[in-house]
Backbone as CSV, one residue per row, in Angstrom:
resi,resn,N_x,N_y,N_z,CA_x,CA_y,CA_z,C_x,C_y,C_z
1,UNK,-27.430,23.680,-2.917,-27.461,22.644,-3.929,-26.529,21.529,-3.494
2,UNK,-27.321,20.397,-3.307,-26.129,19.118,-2.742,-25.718,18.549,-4.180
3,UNK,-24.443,18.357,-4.476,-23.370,17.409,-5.195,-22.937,15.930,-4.406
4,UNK,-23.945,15.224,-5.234,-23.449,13.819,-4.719,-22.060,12.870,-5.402
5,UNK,-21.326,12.843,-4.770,-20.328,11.854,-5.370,-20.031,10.827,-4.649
6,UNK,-19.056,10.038,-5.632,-18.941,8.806,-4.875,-17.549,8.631,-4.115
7,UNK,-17.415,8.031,-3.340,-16.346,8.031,-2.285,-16.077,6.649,-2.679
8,UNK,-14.882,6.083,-3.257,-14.513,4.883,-3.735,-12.729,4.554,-2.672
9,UNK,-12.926,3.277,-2.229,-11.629,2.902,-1.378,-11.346,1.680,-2.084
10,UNK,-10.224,1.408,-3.035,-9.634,0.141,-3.420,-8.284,0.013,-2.928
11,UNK,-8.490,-1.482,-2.788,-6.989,-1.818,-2.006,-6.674,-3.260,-2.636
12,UNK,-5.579,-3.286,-2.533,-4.614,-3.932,-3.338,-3.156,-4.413,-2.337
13,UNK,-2.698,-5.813,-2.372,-1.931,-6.245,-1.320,-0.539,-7.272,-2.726
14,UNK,0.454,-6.998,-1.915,1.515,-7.905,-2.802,2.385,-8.486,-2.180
15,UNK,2.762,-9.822,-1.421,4.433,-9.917,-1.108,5.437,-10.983,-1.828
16,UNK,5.935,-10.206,-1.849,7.485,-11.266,-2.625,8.137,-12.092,-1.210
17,UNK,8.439,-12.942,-1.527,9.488,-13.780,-0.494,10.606,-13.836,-1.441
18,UNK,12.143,-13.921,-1.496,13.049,-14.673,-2.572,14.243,-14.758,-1.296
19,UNK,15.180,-16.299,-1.879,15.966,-16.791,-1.409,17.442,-15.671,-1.352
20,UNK,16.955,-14.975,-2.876,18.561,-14.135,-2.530,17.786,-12.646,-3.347
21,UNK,18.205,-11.806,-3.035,17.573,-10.466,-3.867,17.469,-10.226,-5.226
22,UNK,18.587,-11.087,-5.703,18.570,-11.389,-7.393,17.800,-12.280,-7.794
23,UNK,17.315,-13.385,-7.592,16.582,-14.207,-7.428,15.347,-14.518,-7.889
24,UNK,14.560,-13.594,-8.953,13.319,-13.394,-8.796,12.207,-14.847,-9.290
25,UNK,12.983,-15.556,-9.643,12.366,-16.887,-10.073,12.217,-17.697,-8.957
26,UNK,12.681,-17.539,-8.137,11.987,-18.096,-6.761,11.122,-17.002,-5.951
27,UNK,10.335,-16.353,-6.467,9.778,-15.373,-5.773,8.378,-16.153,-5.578
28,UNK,7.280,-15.576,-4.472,6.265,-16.038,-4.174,5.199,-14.686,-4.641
29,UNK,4.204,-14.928,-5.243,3.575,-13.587,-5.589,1.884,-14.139,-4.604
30,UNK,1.962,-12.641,-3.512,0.376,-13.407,-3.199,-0.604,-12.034,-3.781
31,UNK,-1.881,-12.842,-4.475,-2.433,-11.691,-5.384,-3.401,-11.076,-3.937
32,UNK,-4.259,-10.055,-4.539,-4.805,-9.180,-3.366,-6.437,-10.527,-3.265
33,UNK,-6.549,-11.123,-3.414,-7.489,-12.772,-3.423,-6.815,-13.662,-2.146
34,UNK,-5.956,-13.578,-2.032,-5.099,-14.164,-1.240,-4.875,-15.538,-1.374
35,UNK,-4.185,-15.941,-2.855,-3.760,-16.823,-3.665,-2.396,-16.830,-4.194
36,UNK,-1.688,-17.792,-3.336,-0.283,-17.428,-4.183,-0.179,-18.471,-5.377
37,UNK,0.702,-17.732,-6.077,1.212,-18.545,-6.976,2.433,-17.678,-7.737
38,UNK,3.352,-18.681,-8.262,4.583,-18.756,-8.273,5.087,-18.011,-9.336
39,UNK,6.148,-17.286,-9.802,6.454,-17.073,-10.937,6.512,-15.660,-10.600
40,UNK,6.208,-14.918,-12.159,5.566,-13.435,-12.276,4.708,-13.158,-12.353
41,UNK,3.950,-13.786,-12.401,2.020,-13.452,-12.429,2.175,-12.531,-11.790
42,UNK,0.645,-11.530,-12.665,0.029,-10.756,-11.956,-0.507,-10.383,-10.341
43,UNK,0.480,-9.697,-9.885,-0.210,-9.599,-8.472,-2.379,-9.186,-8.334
44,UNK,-2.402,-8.645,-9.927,-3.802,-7.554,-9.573,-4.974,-8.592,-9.389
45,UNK,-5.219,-9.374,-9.512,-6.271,-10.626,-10.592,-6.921,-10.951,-9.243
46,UNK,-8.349,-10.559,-9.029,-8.903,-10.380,-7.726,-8.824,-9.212,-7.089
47,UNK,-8.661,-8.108,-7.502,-8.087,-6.506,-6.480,-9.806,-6.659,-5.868
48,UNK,-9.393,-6.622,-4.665,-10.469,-5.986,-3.805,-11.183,-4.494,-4.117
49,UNK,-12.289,-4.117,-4.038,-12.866,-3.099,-4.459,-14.029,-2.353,-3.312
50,UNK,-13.824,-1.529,-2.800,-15.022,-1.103,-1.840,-15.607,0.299,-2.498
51,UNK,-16.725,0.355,-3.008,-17.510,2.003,-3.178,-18.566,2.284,-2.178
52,UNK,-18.596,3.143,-1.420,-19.527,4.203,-1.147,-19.985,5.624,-1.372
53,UNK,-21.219,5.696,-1.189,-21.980,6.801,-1.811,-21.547,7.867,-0.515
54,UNK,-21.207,9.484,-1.071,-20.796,10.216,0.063,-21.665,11.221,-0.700
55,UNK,-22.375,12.566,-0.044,-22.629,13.339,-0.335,-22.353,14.684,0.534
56,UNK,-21.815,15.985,-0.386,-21.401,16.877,-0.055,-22.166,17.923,-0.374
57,UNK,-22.090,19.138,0.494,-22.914,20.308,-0.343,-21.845,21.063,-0.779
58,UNK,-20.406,21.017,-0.689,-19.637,22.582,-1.235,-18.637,21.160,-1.907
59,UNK,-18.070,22.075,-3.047,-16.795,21.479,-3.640,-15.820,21.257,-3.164
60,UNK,-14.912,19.831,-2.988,-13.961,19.335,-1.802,-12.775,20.592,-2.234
61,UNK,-11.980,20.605,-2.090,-10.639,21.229,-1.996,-9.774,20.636,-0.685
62,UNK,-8.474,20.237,-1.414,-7.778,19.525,-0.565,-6.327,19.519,-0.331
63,UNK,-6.031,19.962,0.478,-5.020,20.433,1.532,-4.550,19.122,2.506
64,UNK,-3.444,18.425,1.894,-2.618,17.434,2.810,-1.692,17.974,3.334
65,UNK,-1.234,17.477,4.478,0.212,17.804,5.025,0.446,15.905,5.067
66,UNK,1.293,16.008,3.690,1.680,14.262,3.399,2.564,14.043,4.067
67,UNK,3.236,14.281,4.799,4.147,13.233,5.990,3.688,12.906,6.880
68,UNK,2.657,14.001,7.715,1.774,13.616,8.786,0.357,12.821,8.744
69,UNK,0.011,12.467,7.293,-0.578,11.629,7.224,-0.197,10.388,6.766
70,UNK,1.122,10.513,6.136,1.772,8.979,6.257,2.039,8.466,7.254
71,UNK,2.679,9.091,8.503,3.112,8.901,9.674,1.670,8.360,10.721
72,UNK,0.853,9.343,10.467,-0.461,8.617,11.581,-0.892,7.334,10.805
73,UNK,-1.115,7.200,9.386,-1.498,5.725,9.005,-0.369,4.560,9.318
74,UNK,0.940,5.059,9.315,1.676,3.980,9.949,1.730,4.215,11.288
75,UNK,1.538,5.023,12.134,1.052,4.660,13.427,-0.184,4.047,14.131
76,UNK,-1.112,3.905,13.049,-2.147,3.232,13.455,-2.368,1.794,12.988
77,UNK,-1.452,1.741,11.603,-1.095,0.145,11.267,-0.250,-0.610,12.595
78,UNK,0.966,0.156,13.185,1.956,-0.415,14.115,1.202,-0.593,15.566
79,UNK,-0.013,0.441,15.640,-0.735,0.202,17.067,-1.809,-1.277,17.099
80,UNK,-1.954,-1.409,15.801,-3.429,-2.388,15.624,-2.288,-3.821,15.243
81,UNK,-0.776,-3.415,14.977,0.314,-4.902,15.262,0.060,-5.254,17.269
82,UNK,0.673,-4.076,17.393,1.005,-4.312,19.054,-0.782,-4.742,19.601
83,UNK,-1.464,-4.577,19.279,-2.692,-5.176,19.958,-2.839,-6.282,19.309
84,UNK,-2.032,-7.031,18.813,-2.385,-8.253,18.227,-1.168,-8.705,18.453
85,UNK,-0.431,-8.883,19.175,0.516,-9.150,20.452,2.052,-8.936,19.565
86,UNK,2.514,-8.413,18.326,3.342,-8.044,17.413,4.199,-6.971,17.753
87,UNK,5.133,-6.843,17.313,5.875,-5.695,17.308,5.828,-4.701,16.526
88,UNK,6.093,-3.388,16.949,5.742,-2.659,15.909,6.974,-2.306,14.717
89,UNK,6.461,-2.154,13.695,7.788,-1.590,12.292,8.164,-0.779,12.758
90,UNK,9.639,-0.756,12.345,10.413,0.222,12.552,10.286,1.431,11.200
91,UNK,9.864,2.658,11.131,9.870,3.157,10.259,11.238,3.557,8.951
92,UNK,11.364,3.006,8.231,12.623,3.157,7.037,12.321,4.142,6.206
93,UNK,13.239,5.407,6.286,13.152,6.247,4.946,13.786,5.879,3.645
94,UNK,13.965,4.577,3.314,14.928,4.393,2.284,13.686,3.337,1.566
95,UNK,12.565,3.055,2.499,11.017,2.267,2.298,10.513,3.314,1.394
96,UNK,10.563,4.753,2.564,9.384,5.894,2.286,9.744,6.325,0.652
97,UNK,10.541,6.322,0.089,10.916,6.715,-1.089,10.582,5.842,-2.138
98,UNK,10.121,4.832,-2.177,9.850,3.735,-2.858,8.656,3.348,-2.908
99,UNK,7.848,3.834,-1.772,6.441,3.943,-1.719,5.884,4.978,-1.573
100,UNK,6.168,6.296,-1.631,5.992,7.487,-1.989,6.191,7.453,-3.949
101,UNK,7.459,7.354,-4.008,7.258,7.032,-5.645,6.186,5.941,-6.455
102,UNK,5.745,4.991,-5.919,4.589,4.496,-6.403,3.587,5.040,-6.419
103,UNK,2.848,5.590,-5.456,1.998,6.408,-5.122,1.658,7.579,-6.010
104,UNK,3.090,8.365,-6.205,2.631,9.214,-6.313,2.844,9.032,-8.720
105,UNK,3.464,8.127,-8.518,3.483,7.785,-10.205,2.084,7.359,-10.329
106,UNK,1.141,6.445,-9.444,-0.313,6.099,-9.883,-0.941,7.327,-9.968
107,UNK,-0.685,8.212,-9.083,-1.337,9.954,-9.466,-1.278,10.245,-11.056
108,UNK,0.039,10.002,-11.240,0.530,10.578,-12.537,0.029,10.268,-13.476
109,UNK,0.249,8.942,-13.987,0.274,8.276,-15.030,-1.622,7.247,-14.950
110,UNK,-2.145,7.708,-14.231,-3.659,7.182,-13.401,-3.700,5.818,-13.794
111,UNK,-3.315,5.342,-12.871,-3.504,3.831,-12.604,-3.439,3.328,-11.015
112,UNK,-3.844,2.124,-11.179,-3.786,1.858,-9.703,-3.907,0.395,-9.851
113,UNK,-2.151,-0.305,-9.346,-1.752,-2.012,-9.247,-0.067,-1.961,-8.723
114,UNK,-0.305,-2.879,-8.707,1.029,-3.164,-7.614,1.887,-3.488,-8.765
115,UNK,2.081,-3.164,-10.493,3.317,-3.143,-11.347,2.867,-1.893,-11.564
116,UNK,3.947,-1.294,-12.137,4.355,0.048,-12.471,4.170,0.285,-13.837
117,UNK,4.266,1.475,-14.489,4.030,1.512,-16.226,5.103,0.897,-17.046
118,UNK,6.238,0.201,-16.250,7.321,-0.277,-16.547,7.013,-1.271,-16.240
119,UNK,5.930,-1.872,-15.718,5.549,-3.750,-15.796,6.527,-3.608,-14.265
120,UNK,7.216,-3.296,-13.691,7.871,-3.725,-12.176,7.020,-3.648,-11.128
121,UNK,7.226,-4.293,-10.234,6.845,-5.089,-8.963,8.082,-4.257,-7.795
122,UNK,7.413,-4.416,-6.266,7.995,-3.453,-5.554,9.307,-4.067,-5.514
123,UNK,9.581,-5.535,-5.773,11.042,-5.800,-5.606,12.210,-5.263,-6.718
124,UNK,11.268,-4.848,-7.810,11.848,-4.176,-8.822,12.172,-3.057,-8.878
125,UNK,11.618,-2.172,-8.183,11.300,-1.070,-7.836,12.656,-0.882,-6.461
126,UNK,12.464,-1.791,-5.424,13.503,-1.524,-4.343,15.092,-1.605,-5.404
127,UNK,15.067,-2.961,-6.141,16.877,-2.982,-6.412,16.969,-2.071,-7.444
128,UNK,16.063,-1.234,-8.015,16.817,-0.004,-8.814,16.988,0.871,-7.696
129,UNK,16.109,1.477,-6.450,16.767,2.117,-5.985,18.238,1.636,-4.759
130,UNK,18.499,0.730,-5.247,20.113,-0.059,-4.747,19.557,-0.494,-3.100
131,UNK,18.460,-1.131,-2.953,18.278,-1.891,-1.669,17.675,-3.436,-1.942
132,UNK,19.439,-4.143,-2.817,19.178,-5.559,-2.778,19.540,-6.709,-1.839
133,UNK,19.531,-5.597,-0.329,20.099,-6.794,0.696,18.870,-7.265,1.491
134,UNK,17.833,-7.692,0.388,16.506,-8.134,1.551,16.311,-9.809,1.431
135,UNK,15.542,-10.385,2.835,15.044,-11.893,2.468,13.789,-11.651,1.870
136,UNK,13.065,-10.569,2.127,11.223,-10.920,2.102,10.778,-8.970,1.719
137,UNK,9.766,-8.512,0.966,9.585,-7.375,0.785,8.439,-7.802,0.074
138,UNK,7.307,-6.846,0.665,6.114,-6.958,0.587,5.255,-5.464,0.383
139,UNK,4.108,-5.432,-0.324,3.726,-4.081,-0.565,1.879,-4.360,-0.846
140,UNK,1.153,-2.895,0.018,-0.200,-2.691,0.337,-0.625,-1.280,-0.623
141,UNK,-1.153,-1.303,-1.232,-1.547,-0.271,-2.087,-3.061,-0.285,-1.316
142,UNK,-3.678,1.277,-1.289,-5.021,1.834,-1.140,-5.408,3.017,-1.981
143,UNK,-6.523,3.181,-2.563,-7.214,3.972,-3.074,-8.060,4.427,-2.574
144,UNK,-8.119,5.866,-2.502,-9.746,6.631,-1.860,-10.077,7.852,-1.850
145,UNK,-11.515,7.868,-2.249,-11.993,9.586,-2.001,-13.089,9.169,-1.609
146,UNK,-13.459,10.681,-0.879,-14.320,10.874,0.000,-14.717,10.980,0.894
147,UNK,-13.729,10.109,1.701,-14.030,9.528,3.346,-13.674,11.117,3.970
148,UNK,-13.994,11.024,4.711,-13.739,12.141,6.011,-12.605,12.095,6.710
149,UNK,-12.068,10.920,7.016,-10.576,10.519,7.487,-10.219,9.375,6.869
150,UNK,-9.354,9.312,5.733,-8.862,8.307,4.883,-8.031,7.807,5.795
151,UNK,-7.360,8.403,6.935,-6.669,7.772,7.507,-7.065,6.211,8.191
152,UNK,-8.166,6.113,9.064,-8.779,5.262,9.343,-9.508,4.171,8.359
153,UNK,-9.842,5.180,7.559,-11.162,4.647,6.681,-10.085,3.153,5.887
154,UNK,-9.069,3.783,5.385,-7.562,3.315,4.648,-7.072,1.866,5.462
155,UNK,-6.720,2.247,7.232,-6.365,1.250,7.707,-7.409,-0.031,8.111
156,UNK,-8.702,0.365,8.210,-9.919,-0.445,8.292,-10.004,-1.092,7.378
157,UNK,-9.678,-0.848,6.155,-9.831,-1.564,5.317,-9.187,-2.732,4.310
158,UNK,-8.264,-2.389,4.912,-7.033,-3.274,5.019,-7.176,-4.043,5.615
159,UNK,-7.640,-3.616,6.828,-7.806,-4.916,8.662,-8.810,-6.146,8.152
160,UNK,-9.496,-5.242,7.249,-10.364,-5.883,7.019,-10.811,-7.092,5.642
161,UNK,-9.780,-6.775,5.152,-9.121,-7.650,4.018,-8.517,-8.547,4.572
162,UNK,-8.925,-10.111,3.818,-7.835,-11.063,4.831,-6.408,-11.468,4.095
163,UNK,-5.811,-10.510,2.943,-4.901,-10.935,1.922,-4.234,-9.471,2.759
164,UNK,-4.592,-8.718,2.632,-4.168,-7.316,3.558,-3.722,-7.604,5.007
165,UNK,-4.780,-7.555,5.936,-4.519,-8.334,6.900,-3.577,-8.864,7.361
166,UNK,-3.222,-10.180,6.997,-1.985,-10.905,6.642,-0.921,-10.475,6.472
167,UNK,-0.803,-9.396,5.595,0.507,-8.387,5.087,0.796,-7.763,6.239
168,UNK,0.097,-6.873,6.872,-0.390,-5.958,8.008,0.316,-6.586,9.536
169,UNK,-0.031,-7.809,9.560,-0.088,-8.511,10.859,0.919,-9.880,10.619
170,UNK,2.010,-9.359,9.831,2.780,-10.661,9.599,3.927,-10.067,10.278
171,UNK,4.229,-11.535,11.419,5.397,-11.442,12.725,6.350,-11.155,12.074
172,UNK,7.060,-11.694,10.863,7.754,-11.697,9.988,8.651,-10.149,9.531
173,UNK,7.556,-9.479,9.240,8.321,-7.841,8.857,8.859,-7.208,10.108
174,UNK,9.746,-6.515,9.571,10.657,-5.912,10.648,10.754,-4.104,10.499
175,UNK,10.609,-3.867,9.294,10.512,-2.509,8.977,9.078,-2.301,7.957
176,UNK,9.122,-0.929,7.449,8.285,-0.485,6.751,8.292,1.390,6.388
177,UNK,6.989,1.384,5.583,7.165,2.924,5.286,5.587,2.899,4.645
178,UNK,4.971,3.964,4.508,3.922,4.795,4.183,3.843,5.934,3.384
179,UNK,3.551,5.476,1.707,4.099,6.807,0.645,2.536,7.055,0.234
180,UNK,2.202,8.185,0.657,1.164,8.723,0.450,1.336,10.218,-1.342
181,UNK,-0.131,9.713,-1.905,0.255,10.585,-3.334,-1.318,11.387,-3.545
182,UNK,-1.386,12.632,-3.526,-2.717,12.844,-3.247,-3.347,13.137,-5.088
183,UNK,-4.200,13.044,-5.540,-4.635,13.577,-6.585,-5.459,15.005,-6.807
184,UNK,-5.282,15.161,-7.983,-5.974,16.897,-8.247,-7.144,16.776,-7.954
185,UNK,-7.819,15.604,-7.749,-9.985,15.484,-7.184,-9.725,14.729,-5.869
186,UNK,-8.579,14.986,-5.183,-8.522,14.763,-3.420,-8.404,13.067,-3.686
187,UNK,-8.095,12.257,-4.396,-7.796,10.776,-4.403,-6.405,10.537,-3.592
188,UNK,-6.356,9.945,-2.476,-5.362,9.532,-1.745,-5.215,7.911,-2.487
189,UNK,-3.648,7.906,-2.839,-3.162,7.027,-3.046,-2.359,6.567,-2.460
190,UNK,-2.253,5.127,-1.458,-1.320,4.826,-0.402,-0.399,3.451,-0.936
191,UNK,0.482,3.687,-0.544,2.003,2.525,-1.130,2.239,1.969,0.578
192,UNK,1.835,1.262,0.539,2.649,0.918,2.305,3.857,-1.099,1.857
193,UNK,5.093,-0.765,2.245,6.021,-1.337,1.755,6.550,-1.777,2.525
194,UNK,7.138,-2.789,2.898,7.055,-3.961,4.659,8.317,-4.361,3.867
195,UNK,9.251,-5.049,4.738,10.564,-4.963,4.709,11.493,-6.204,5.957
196,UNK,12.329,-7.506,4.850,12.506,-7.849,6.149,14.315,-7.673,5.669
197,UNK,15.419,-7.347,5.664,16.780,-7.544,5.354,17.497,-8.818,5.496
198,UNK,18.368,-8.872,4.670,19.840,-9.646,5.361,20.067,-9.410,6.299
């Protein structure tokens, strides 16, 4: 008996620029449209959306080993920098915690946008956890089930976003991290969080 479901990948892109980390009224918000505009606006307004039809014959059950799939999606984001003549991020665990906690709160609380159930934004999110020595901090959210390797499926689709893209392939970042949050029906939820310091 085949069970058809749907295999849905949404992605979602955010970066802040600000002059000083306290600062947030000079912040730059670019929505996932790839439209900035100024203020606090909504990063979501335009979220990119991709569905495909997947069909299975047995019921998924799903078994992550979440560091090693955070780690290969940021190794395949940092390989597809260096072929586009860039350097690669330096990986930050003080990132991974901040985008692991997004991630894995959209599991929780089921949602999926770059503010939190507390209305915060990743720069809001970094200075509670006490990392207010940045110029620029930027954040890539993905959604997906189904795919066969979200890993790829995840970074393709991003590449392939030109508001993503941009985030992805900006000379600018210097660090980063990859917080992967899996759901109870195999939904990978990805936080990827770009980073430039004082």
């Amino acid at each position: 008996m085949s069970r058809s479901f749907f295999a849905v990948a949404i992605i979602g892109t955010l970066t802040l620029f600000t002059v000083t980390a306290s600062s947030q009224s000079s912040a730059m918000f670019a929505d996932v449209s790839g439209t900035a505009t100024s203020g606090g606006s909504s990063a979501d307004t335009g979220r990119q959306r991709v569905v495909a039809d997947r069909t299975s014959g047995a019921k998924a059950s799903v078994v992550v080993n979440i560091q090693m799939t955070e780690r290969a999606l940021f190794d395949l984001i940092n390989q597809k920098r260096v072929e586009n003549g860039l350097k690669p991020l330096v990986w930050a665990d003080d990132l991974l915690s901040i985008a692991r906690g997004h991630s894995q709160n959209m599991v929780n609380y089921g949602y999926f946008s770059h503010r939190d159930v507390d209305n915060r934004l990743v720069s809001d999110r970094a200075d509670l956890a006490g990392l207010r020595n940045w110029r620029a901090i930027g954040e890539n959210i993905a959604f997906s089930r189904g795919f066969q390797d979200p890993i790829v499926k995840t970074a393709q689709l991003w590449l392939d976003s030109p508001s993503h893209r941009r985030n992805l392939l900006d000379s600018n970042w210097r660090e980063g991290a990859i917080g992967l949050a899996v759901g109870s029906d195999g939904s990978y939820f990805f936080t990827q969080v770009f980073m430039v310091r004082k």
